[in-house]
C-alpha positions in Angstrom: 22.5 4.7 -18.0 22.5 6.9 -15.1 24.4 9.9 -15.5 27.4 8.8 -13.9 27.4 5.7 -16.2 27.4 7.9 -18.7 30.6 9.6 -18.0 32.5 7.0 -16.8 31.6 5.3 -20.1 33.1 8.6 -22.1 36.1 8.9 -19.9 37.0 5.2 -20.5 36.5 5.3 -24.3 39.1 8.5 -24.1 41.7 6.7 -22.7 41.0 3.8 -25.7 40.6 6.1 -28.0 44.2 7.7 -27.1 45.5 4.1 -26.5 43.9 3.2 -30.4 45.6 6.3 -31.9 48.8 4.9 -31.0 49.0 1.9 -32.9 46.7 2.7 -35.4 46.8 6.0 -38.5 43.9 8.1 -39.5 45.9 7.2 -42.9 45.4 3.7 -42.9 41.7 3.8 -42.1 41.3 6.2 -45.0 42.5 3.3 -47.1 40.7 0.4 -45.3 37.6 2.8 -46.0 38.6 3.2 -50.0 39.2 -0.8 -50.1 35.8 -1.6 -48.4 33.0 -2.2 -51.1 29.7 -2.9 -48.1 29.0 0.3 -47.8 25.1 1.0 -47.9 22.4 4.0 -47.6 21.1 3.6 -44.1 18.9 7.1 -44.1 18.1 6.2 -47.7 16.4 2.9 -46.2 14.4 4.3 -43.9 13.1 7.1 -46.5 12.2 4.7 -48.8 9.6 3.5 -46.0 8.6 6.5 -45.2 8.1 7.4 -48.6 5.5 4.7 -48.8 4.2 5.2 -45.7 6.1 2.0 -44.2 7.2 1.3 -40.9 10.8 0.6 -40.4 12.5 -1.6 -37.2 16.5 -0.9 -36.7 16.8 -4.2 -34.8 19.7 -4.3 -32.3 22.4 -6.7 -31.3 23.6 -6.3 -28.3 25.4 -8.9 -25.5 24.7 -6.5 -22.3 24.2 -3.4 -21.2 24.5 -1.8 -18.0 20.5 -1.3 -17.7 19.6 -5.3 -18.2 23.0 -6.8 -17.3 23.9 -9.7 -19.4 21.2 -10.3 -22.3 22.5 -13.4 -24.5 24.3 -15.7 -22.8 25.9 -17.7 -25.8 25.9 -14.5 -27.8 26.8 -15.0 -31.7 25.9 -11.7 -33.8 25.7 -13.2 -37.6 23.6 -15.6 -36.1 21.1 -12.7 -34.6 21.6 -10.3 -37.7 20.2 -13.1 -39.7 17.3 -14.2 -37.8 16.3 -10.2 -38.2 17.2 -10.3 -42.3 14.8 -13.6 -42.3 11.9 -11.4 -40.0 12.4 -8.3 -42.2 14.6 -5.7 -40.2 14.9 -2.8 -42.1 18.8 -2.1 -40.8 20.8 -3.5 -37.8 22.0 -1.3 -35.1 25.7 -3.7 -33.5 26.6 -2.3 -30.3 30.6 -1.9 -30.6 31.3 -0.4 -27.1 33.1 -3.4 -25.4 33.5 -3.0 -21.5 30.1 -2.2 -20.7 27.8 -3.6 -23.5 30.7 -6.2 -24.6 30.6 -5.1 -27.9 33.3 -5.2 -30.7 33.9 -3.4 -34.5 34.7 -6.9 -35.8 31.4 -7.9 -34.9 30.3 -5.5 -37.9 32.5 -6.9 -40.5 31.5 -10.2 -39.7 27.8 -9.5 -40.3 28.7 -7.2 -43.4 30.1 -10.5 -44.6 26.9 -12.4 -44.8 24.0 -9.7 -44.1 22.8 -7.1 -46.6 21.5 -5.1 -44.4 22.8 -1.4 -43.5 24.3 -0.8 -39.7 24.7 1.7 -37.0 27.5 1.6 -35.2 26.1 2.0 -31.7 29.1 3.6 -30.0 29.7 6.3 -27.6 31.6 8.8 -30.3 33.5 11.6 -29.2 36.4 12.2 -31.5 36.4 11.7 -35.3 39.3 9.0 -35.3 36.1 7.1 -33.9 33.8 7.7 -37.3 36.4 6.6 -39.5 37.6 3.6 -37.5 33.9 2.5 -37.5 33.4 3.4 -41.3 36.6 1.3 -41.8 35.0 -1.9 -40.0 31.9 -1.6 -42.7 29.5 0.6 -40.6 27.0 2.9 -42.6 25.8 5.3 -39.6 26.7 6.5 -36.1 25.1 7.6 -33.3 25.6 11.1 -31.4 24.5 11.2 -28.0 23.9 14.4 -27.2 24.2 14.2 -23.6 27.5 13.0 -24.0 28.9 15.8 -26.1 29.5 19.3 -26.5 27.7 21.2 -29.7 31.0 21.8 -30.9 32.2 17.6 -30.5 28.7 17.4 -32.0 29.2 19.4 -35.0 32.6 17.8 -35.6 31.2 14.3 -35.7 28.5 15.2 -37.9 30.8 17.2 -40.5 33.3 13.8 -40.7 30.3 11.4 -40.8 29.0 13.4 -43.7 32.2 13.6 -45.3 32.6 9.9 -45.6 28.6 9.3 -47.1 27.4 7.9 -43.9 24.2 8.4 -41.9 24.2 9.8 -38.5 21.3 9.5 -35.5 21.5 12.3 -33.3 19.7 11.1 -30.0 18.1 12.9 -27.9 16.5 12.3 -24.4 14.5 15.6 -23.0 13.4 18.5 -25.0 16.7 20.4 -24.2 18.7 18.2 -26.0 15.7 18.2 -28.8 16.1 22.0 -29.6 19.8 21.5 -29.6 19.1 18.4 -32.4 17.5 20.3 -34.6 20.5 22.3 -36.4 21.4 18.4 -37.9 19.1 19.2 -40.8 20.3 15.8 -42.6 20.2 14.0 -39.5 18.2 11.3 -38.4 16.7 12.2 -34.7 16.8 9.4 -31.8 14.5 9.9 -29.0 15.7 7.7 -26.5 13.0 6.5 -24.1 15.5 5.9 -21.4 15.6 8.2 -18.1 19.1 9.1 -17.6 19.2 9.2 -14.2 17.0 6.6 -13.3 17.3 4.2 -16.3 14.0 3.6 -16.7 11.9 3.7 -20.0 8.9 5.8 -20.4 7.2 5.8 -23.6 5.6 8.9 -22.8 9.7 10.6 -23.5 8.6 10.0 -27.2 5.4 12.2 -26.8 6.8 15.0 -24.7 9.8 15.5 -27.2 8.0 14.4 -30.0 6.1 18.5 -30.5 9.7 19.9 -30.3 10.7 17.5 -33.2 7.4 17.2 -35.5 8.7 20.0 -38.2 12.6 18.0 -38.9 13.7 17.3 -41.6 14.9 14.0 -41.6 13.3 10.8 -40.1 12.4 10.4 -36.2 13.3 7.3 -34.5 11.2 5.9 -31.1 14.1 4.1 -29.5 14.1 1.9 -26.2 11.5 0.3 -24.2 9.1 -0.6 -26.9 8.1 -4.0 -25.7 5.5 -4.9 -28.0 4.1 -4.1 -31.3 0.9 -2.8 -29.9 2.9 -0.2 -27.9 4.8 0.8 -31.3 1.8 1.1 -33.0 0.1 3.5 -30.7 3.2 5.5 -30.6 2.8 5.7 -34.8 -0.9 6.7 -34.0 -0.2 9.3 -31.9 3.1 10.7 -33.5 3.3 9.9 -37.1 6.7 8.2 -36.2 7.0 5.1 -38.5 11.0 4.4 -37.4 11.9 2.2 -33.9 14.8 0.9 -32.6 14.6 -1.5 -30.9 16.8 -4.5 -28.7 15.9 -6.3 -25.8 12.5 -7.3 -26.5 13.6 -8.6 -30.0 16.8 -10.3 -28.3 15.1 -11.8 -25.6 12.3 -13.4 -28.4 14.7 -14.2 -31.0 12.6 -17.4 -32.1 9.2 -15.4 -32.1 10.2 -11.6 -33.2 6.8 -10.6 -32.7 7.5 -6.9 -32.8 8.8 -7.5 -36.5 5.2 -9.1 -37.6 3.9 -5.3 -38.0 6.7 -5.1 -40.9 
């Protein structure tokens, strides 16, 4: 996304978000939340790997985006969570954000329905009405883009998140924004191979922030642009990072997954 992207993204979801709050109580998601029984440990997961020296894949689901355009054509997300639960994801990441990446919350519940698998709710968060309205659709994490958000939006998002049990991935994408991540003690860290600006993907983002990171507490995640699994393995040589988000290339070889082989 290039910066502008970015914002008009954020200043869209404000107005929804304003819009949502509207129609819909902090009150009665507090008791969707109580009445939901899919909740699972998303960090948890991923420790569990790591603990045995494992590597995990948070595959994606995702329509479109405003890098690749449309992706899936006849787009049906049980039906791609599944083929990743058959291939051995170790969670899902569902893009909910739904005028540029045509996501929806609903498409979390549905998969919750028929998928054990943890989620993150890939979102562009920004107020904490957000955490609890995607904790009330079944998700189990959120993301914080840093470059979205002030520290202080940052910290708020983080404090509600933990509140309600879930995992958050604080994502980063230049060393700046690394520093800044490194307060999230509990936090899973993103690095997002993605070039702001220029939208581009450059593996070597995972190496430059990577020294800045190495010492965190919590898991590391490679995220973006990792088009095979001989790329993600170099980048577990080199790094030690054994977590990798990943979407397009899974999505655009749904009936060979051959990144997911390595699992």
């Amino acid at each position: 996304m290039a910066e502008n992207i970015l914002k008009k993204i954020i200043e869209n979801k404000k107005k929804k978000i304003d819009l949502l709050k509207k129609s819909v109580s902090l009150e009665s998601l507090k008791l969707k939340i109580i009445e939901n029984k899919s909740f699972m440990n998303f960090k948890e997961k991923i420790e569990n790997n790591e603990s045995k020296n494992k590597i995990s894949i948070i595959a994606e689901i995702k329509k479109a985006s405003p890098s690749a355009g449309l992706i899936i054509k006849n787009y049906d997300p049980v039906n791609i969570a599944d083929i990743y639960y058959r291939n051995n994801a170790t969670c899902l990441s569902v893009l909910t954000e739904e005028d540029f990446f045509l996501g929806n919350l609903m498409h979390i519940s549905k998969i919750k329905e028929k998928i054990s698998l943890p989620i993150l709710c890939k979102d562009f968060f920004i107020d904490k009405f957000q955490v609890y309205l995607a904790r009330s659709y079944g998700a189990d994490a959120i993301l914080i883009i840093l470059a979205g958000v002030s520290d202080q939006i940052a910290n708020i998002l983080y404090e509600e998140a933990t509140k309600l049990n879930m995992s958050v991935i604080v994502e980063v994408h230049n060393i700046e924004e690394a520093k800044r991540a490194l307060k999230f003690n509990n936090a899973l860290i993103g690095i997002n191979n993605r070039n702001l600006k220029t939208l581009r993907t450059e593996i070597s983002t995972t190496y430059d922030i990577y020294n800045v990171l190495e010492k965190h507490n919590g898991p590391l995640v490679s995220e973006s642009g990792i088009k095979n699994k001989e790329q993600l393995l170099e980048i577990k040589n080199k790094t030690n990072i054994k977590n990798f988000l990943i979407g397009e290339s899974l999505l655009k070889n749904l009936d060979k997954n051959s990144i997911l082989s390595v699992l």
